[in-house]
N, C-alpha and C positions, 0 to 999 in steps of 0.2 A: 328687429332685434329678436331673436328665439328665446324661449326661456330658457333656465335654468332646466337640465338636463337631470330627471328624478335620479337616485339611486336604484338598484334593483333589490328588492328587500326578500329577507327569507328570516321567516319567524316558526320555531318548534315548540308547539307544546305538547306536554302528557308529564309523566310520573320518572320512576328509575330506569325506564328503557331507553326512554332518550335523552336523559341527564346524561345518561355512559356509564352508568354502574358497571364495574370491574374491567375494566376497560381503562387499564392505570397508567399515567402519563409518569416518566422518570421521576416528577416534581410531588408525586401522591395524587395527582389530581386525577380527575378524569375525562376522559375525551369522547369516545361511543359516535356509532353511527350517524349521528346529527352532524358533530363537529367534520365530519371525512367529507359529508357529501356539502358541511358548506364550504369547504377548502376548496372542492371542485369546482365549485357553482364561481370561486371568487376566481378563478381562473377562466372563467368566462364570459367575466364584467368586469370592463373599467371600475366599473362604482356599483360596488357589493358592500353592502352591511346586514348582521346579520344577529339574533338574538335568541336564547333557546330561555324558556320560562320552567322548563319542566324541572320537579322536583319531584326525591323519591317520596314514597308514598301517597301520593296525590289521588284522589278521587275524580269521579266523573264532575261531582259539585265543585270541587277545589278548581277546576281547568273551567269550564262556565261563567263561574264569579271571582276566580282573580285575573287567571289568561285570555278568556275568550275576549274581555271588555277592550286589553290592552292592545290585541289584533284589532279589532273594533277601529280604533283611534288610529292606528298605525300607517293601516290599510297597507299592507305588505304585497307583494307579487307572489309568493311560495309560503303555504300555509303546512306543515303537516302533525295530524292529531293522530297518537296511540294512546288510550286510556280507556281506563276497564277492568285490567287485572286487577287493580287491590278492589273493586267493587266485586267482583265477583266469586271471592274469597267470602266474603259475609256470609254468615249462620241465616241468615232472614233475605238473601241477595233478590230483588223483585227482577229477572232480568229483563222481560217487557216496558221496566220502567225504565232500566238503564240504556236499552234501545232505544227509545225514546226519547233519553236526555243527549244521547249520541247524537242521535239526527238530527236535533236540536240544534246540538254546537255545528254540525257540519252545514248545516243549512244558514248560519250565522257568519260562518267564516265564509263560502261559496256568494254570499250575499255583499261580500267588502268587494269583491272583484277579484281575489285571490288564486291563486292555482291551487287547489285542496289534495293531499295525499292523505288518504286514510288508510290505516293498519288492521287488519283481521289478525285477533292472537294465535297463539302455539298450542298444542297438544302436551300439558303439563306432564299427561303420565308417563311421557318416555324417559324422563328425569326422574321423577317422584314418587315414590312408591306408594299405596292406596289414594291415588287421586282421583281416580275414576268421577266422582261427586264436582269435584272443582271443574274437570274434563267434559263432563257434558254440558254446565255452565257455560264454557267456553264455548262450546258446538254452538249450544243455543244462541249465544251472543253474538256469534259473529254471523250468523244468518241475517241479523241486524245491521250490523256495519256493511257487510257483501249491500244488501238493499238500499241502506242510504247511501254509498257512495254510487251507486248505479242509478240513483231516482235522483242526486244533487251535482250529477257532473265529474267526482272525485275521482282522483287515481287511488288503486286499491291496490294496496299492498299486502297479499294473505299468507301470512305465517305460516299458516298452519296448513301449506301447500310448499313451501318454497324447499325448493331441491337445496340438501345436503343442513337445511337446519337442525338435524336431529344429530348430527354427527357427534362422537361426545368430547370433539375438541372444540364444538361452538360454543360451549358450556363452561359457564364459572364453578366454582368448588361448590356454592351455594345451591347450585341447581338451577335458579331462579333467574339467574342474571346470564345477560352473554357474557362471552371472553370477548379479550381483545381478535381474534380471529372471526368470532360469530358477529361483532358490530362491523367487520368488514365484510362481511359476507351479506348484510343487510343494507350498509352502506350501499355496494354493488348493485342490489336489484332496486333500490330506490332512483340510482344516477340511473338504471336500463330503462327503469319506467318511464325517466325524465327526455330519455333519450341525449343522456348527455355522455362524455368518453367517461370510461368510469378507468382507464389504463395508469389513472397515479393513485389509485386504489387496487394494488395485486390482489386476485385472487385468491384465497387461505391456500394451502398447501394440501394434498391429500392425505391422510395419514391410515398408514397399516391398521386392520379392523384387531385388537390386541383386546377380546371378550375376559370376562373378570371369571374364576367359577362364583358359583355358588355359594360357598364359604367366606370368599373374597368380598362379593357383592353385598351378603348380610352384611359383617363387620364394615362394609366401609357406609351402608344405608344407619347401621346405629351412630355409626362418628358424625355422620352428616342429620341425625336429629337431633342430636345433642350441642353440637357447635352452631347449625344454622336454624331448624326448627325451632325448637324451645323457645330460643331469645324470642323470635317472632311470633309465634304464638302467646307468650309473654305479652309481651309490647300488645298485642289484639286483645287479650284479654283485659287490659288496664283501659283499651280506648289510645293508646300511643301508634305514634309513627315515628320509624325512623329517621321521616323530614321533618319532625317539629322542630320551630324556630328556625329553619334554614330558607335562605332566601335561594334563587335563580342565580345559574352560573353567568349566565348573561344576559341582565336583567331589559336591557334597553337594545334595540340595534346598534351595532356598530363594526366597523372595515373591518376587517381581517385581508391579510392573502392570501394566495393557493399554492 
């Protein structure tokens, strides 16, 4: 008599990139690049369940001490970790140390038996204006991630190389967040890495290069520090996040289809 036949598990953790921020479902909700590539993955198993833990705001400690333990337990087949951005926003950001905690988790999750995808971030300043500071952060940090996932086995997923990311229809109003466009477009090179058909995920559309002047581009960088800055620098200044008190869109494994 054979056993019981596992499911094939896929668990996502990190912060607002792979929650799906702006990335908005008819219902309000939202869906992002996790949700597309587990649609595909469920079309490719009988028995697919699937959980994403990530919440915006979240830090490198928050994904360590709430998600990483829960992977732990799970012992899932398809692990994938982006986390980092909101640490490397800090006035004080030690980034050696956040390297550090990176590899940490990725050597944690590679240790369950999992299949590990980890995410190298974006080059902020193509969106943001005076980011240069947050930007080399970034440089630095992902020399970390590029390294643990090459010394712990991981699929690398680097942002801040991927063709047509910069385009400014990948992009939410916020700057910060993808559109629904850019989470397919991430989706995409996540199923290419997996080697799985990524063809019920179309490829975004090309759009005409439509440059802003000058004039144009100031007024809309002051409407975009007033509506989207502020709050968030707000919110950092008091010690808040956008995710407090929010729990995971999907807190536990379970089926979906494709």
């Amino acid at each position: 008599m054979h056993g019981e036949q596992r499911p094939f598990t896929y668990v996502a953790l990190g912060d607002s990139f792979t929650e799906g921020l702006e990335d908005v479902l008819p219902d309000g909700s939202y869906r992002g690049w996790a949700d597309l590539v587990a649609e595909q993955l469920a079309r490719h198993h009988d028995d697919f369940q699937y959980a994403n833990l990530a919440v915006r705001g979240r830090r490198i400690e928050h994904v360590r001490d709430d998600q990483v333990p829960l992977v732990e337990q799970w012992r899932p087949d398809l692990v994938t970790v982006a986390i980092g951005g909101n640490d490397i926003t800090g006035r004080h950001a030690d980034i050696r140390a956040l390297g550090s905690e990176f590899d940490g988790i990725i050597a944690r999750m590679a240790a369950t038996g999992a299949h590990v995808v980890a995410f190298a971030g974006f080059d902020c300043r193509v969106m943001i204006p005076l980011a240069g500071t947050v930007s080399a952060r970034a440089r630095e940090y992902n020399t970390f991630i590029r390294a643990s996932a090459a010394a712990r086995g991981a699929t690398l997923i680097d942002l801040w190389r991927l063709p047509r990311m910069y385009e400014p229809q990948m992009w939410a109003h916020d700057r910060l967040h993808m559109s629904t466009q850019g989470h397919v477009l991430v989706a995409r090179a996540v199923l290419a890495a997996l080697g799985i058909d990524a063809s019920g995920v179309p490829e975004p559309p090309q759009q005409a290069d439509t440059r802003s002047s000058l004039p144009q581009r100031l007024v809309s960088d002051v409407d975009w520090a007033a509506r989207d800055l502020a709050p968030w620098l707000l919110r950092a200044a008091r010690g808040r996040s956008s995710g407090d008190g929010r729990e995971p869109k999907r807190p536990v494994p379970v089926g979906i289809s494709g």
